[in-house]
N, C-alpha and C positions, 0 to 999 in steps of 0.2 A: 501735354502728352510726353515731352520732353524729360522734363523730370520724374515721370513713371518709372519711365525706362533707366533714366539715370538711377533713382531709388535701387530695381530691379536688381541692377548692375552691381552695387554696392551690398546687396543682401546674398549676389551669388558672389561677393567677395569674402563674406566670410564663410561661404561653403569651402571656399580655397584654402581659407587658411586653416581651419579643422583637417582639409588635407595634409598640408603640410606639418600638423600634428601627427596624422597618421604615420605619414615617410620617417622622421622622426621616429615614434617609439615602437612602430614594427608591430605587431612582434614578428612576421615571416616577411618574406620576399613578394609573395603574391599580397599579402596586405600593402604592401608597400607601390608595387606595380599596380595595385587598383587603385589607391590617393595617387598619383602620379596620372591616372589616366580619367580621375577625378578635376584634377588642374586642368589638363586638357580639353576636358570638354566645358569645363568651368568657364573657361579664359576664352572659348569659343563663344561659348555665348555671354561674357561679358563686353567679350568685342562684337558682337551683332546687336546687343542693344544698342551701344555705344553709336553702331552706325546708324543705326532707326533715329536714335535720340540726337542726332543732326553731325555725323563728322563719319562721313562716306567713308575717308580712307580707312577706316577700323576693319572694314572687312575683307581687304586683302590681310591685313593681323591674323585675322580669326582662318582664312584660309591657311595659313602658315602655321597656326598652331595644330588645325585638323592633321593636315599632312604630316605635323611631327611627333604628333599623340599616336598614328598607327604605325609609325614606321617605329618608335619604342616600344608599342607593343610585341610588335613582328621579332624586333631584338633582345626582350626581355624572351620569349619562348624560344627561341633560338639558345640561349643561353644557358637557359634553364633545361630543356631536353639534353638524355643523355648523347654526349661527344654531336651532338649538334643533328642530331638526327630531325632530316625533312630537307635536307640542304642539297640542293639537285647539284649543285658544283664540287661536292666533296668525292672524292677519288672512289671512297672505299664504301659509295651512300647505298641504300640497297634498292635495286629495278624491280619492278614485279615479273618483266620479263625483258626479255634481249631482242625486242624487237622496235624496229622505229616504224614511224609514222604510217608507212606504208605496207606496212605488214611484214617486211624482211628481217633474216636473221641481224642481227650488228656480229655475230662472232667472225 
């Protein structure tokens, strides 16, 4: 079973690298943001076979790579929205209203 999964692994390795063809010649940003989140999930689950097919620590890997494939995401739209619009930290971001939690003005 071992070498199934090994197989597996090696077949979603060259899904990865078609990604890396993609990043490469574009031709947009969101093509490029999709082969990039393409890796991601790729490399997730080449690190969970990896750990099926006998070598446990792969899946804290595959944890690490989850965590870094959405936190790029988050910063590719970030990026890409005009002047960073959805950014609760930005001075000038727009409220629906001016009131907090409890129903009060903030003015």
């Amino acid at each position: 079973m071992a070498a199934w999964f090994t197989g597996l692994a090696a077949l979603l390795l060259l899904t990865i690298a078609a990604a890396l063809w993609r990043i490469w010649r574009g031709p947009t940003s969101a093509d490029r943001m999709m082969a990039a989140q393409l890796i991601g999930s790729g490399g997730v689950a080449v690190t969970l076979l990896l750990a099926a097919a006998g070598q446990p620590e792969a899946r804290n890997v595959g944890l690490v790579l989850a965590l870094l494939a959405a936190f790029a995401a988050v910063a590719f739209i970030k990026a890409a929205s005009h002047r960073g619009a959805g950014d609760p930290e930005a001075e000038d971001a727009p409220h629906a209203d001016a009131t907090d939690i409890r129903g009060q003005r903030n003015d």
